[in-house]
Phi, psi and omega in degrees: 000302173326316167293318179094358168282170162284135149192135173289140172271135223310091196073046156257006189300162191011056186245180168189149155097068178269144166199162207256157141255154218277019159255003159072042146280325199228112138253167211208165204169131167286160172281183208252019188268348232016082165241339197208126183267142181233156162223172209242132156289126137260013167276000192236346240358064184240175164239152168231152189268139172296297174196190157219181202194168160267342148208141172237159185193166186039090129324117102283120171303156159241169171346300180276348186067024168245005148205162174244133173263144196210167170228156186237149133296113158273162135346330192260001194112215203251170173199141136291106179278154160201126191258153173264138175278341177273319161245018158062047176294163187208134202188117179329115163263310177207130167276150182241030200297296196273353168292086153328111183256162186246146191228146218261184177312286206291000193070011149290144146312207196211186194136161182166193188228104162347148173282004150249038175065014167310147172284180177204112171251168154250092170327090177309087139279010197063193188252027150317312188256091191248134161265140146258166201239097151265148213233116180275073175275176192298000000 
């Protein structure tokens, strides 16, 4: 920031979705086929791989940053994953298999985490339930 230069970062070339953690120790990025989540040394500047998937998507740190939660497409449907970055252990949080979702433009679902590391979706009820609001000020 201080030069003010441009410079790619070191082995990101087909890489996408990067995210910091909030004490800037750890980042993280999917390849760009999504199969495979990596994270960056910066003592070795290298990347290592976490985990792989079949389709993985919405990376998220969690708070303290010693895991990242994502969500993958299974066979079995959609799910929240979460890899421990220290022993790149790996374990199912919630299938989201039979949860109606709602999908954004590109045609994804959403997903992400809470400030206790809960998932959070966005949950599809159709349109059956439409409300008004009337709004009374003083």
């Amino acid at each position: 920031m201080n030069t003010k230069q441009l410079a790619t970062f070191p082995g990101s070339a087909g890489l996408w979705a990067p995210r910091w953690s909030e004490d800037n120790r750890v980042l993280i990025a999917f390849t760009v086929d999504s199969h495979k989540l990596l994270r960056f040394d910066f003592a070795t500047a290298k990347w290592s791989e976490l985990t792989t998937g079949n389709e993985l998507e919405y990376p998220n740190l969690s708070h303290d940053g010693k895991y990242v939660y994502f969500e993958n497409t299974e066979e079995n449907g959609p799910e929240i994953d979460r890899v421990n970055i220290a022993d790149h252990r790996r374990e199912r949080v919630v299938s989201l298999k039979d949860i109606p979702q709602v999908y954004v433009p590109d045609g994804q679902a959403w997903s992400s985490v809470d400030r206790t590391d809960a998932p959070i979706i966005m949950r599809n009820v159709g349109t059956q339930e439409i409300y008004a609001l009337d709004l009374q000020l003083p």
